[in-house]
C-alpha positions in Angstrom: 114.2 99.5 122.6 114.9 95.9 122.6 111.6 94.7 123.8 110.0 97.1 122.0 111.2 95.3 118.9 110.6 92.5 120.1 106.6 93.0 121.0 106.5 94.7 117.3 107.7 91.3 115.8 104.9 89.3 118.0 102.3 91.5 116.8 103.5 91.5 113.7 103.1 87.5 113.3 99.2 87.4 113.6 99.2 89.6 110.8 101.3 87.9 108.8 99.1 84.6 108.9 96.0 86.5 108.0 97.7 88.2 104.9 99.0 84.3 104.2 95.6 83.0 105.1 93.8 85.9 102.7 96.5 85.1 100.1 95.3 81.4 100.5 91.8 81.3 99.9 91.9 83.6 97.1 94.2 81.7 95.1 92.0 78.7 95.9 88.8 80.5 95.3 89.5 81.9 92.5 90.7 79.0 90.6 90.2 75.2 90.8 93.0 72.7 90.8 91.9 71.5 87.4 91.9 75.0 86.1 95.5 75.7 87.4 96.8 72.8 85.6 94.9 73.8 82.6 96.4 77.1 82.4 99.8 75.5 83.3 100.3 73.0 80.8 98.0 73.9 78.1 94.3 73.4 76.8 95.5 70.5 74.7 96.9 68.6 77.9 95.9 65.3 78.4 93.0 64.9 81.3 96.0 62.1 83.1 98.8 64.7 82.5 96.3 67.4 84.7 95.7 64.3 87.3 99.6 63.4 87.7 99.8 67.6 87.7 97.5 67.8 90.4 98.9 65.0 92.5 102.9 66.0 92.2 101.6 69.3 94.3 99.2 68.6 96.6 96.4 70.1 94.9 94.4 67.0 95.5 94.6 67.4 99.2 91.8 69.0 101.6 92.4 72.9 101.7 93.2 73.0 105.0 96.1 69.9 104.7 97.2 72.4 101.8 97.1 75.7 104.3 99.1 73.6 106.9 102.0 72.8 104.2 101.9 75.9 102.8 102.7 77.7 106.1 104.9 75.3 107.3 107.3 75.8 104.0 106.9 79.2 104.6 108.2 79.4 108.0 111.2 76.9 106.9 111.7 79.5 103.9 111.1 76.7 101.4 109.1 78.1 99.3 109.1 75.3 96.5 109.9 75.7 92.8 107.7 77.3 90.1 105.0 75.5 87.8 106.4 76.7 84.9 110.4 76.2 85.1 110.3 74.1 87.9 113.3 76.2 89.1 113.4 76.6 93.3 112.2 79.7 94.2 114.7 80.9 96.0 117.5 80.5 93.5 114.5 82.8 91.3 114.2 85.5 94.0 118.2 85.8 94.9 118.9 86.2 91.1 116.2 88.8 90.3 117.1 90.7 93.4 120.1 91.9 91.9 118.6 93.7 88.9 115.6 95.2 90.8 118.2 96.7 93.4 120.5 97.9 90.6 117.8 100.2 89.6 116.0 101.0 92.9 118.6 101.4 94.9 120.2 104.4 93.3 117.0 105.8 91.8 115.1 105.9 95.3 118.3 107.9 96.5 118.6 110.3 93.5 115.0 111.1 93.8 115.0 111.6 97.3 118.2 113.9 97.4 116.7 115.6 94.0 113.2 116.0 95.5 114.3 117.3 99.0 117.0 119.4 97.3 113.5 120.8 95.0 111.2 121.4 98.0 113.6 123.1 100.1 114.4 125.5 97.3 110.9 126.2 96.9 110.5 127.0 99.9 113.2 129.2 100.0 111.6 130.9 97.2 108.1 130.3 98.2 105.1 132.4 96.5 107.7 133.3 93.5 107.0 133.2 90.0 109.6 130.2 90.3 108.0 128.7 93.0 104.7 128.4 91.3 106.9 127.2 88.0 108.5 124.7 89.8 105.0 123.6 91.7 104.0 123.0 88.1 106.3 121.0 86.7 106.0 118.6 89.9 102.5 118.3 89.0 103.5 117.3 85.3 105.4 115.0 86.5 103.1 113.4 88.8 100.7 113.7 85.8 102.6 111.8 83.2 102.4 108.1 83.0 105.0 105.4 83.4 104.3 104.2 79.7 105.0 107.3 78.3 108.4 108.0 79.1 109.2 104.6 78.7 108.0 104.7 75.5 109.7 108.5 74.3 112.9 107.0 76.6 113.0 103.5 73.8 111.8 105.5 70.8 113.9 108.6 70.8 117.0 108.3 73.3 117.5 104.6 72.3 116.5 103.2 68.8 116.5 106.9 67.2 119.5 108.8 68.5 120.8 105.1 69.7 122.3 106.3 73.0 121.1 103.3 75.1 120.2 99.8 74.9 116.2 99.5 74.5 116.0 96.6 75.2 117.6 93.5 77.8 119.6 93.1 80.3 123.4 91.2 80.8 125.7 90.7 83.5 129.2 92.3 81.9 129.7 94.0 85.3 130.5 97.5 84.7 129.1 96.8 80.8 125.8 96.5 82.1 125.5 100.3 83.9 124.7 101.0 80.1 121.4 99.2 80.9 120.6 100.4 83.7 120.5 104.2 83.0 117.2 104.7 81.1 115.7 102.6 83.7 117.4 104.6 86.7 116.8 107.4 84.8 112.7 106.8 84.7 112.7 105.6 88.2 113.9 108.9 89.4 111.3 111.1 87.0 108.5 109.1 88.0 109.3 110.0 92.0 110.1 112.9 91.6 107.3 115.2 91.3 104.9 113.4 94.0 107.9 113.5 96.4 108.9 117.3 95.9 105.5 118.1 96.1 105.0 115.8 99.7 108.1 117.3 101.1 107.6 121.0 99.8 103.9 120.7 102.1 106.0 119.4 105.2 109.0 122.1 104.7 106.0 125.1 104.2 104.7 123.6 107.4 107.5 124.2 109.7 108.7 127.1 108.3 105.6 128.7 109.5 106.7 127.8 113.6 107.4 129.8 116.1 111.1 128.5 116.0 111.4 129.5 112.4 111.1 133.0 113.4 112.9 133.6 116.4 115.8 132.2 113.7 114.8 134.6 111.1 115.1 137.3 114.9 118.1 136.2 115.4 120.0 136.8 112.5 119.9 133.7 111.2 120.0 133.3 107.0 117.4 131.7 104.6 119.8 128.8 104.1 121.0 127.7 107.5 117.6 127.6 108.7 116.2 125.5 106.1 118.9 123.2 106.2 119.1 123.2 109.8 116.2 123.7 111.3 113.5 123.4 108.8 114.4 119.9 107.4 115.6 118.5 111.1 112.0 119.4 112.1 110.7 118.2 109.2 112.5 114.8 109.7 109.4 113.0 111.2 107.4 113.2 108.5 109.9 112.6 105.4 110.6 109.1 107.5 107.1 108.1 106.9 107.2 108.9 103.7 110.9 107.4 102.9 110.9 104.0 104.7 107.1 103.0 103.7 109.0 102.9 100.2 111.5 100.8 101.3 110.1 97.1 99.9 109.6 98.7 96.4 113.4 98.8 96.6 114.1 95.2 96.9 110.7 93.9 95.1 111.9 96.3 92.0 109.4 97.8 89.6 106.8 96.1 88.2 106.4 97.9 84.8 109.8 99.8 84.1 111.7 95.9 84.8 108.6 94.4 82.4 109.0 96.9 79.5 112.7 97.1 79.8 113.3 93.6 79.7 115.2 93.4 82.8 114.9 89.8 84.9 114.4 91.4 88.5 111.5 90.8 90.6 109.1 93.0 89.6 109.1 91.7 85.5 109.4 87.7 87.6 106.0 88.6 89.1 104.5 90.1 86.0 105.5 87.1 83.9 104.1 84.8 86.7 101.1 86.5 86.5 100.5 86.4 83.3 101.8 82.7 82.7 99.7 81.2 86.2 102.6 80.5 88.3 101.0 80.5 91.5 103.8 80.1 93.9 105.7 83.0 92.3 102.8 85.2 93.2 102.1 83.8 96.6 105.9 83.9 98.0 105.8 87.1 96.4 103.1 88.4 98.3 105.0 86.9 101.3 108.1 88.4 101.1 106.2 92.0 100.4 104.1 91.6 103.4 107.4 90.7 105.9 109.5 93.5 104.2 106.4 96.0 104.7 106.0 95.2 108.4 109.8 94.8 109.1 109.7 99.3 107.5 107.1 99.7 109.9 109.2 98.6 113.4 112.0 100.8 111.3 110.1 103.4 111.3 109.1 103.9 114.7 113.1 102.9 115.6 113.8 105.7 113.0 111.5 108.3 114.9 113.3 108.0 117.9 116.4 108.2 116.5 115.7 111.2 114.9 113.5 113.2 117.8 114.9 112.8 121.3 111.6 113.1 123.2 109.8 110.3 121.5 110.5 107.0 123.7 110.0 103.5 122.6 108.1 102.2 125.9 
């Protein structure tokens, strides 16, 4: 297994320099340096305040002097401060990736124990009046957008019947749970259905195999066998579906973090977006595309882990 991880990572470093070489040249393409510094300090910026702008990072440079830096501070995990703050990037990432994994964290687990928990039942009850009920509401939920319930969760739970905070975000330790729970709350909801309804297809799957019979032959209850058999068998798939998910856990949520006004990573990249701090965005990118390739090598690891006859060879 060891040098199977090991030729993952070198194929995994090509890859990485194209994302960082595509990341690049759009950012470079799709603005100038004199349009960056524009956007940065303001229309009404004087033309030697963009030039002194320009020159304190490098924008001046040829592009491929530029590309040579960049990647070099990447690989030294200096990814330089922010045009707007001027605060080190690192110091920004660590202290949003507290906040994003506060909400995450226990929302990707209580969907995913809710969700399996859901399909499995409907299975157990499959071609029922509940089944189809239940098949439904999954569908709703998938149907629904983010902005709505975080709209009904601000205007009705929090301002109207003033349960929650709408609004912000503090670090009182267990004071700021209180924060945290219409956030955790969406998180979950928004899961939910597309989950249930991913796992319910895998479950129905196996639960039409030969094996699944000769259970049901030999006495076997409903139950055991779906908890047993049925979701062991069905392991392969749901670690597909669970550890591609795993960099939205650390890289938070983009929207709920935004509307919430909650300083993790997700609302850091959404302000830097919309404010044109460019490194934000880039090291951003970045650290999505190592995560994403790091739950790739996971999974395959995960796979053999959870079926003996897979080999990593």
């Amino acid at each position: 297994m060891f040098s199977f991880i090991i030729r993952r990572l070198l194929y995994s470093v090509p890859i990485l320099l194209g994302v960082i070489l595509l990341t690049f040249l759009l950012d470079n393409v799709m603005m100038s340096p004199e349009a960056k510094a524009a956007r940065v300090l303001g229309p009404k910026a004087a033309h030697q305040a963009r030039v002194d702008w320009i020159h304190l990072r490098g924008l001046d440079q040829p592009m491929p002097r530029q590309f040579v830096h960049y990647v070099g501070n990447l690989v030294t995990l200096q990814f330089g401060t922010t045009w707007v703050t001027g605060r080190d990037l690192r110091d920004v990432f660590l202290r949003g990736a507290g906040p994003s994994l506060l909400i995450t964290v226990p929302g990707f687990f209580a969907a995913f124990l809710a969700s399996v928990g859901l399909a499995l039942f409907q299975v157990f009850v499959r071609d029922s009046t509940l089944d189809r009920f239940l098949t439904f509401l999954s569908v709703a939920l998938m149907s629904v957008p983010t902005m709505v319930y975080v709209i009904f969760a601000q205007a009705v739970l929090a301002l109207g019947l003033n349960y929650f905070p709408a609004f912000g975000f503090n670090y009182e330790g267990l004071g700021s749970v209180r924060f945290l729970l219409l956030p955790v709350a969406i998180f979950i909801l928004i899961n939910l259905g597309s989950d249930a309804r991913l796992y319910r297809a895998v479950f129905l799957e196996e639960i039409s195999q030969d094996y699944v019979r000769t259970a049901f032959a030999k006495g076997v209850t409903g139950p055991r066998v779906l908890a047993i058999h049925v979701f062991k068998n069905g392991l392969i798939a749901i670690i597909t579906l669970v550890v591609a998910e795993l960099p939205k856990l650390i890289l938070g949520s983009l929207l709920i973090e935004s509307l919430f006004g909650i300083p993790g990573l997700g609302s850091v990249l959404v302000q830097a977006i919309q404010t044109g701090d460019q490194p934000v965005v880039m090291a951003s990118v970045f650290l999505g595309s190592v995560l994403y390739l790091l739950s790739l090598i996971l999974t395959d690891i995960c796979y053999a882990l959870a079926d003996p006859r897979i080999r990593l060879s």
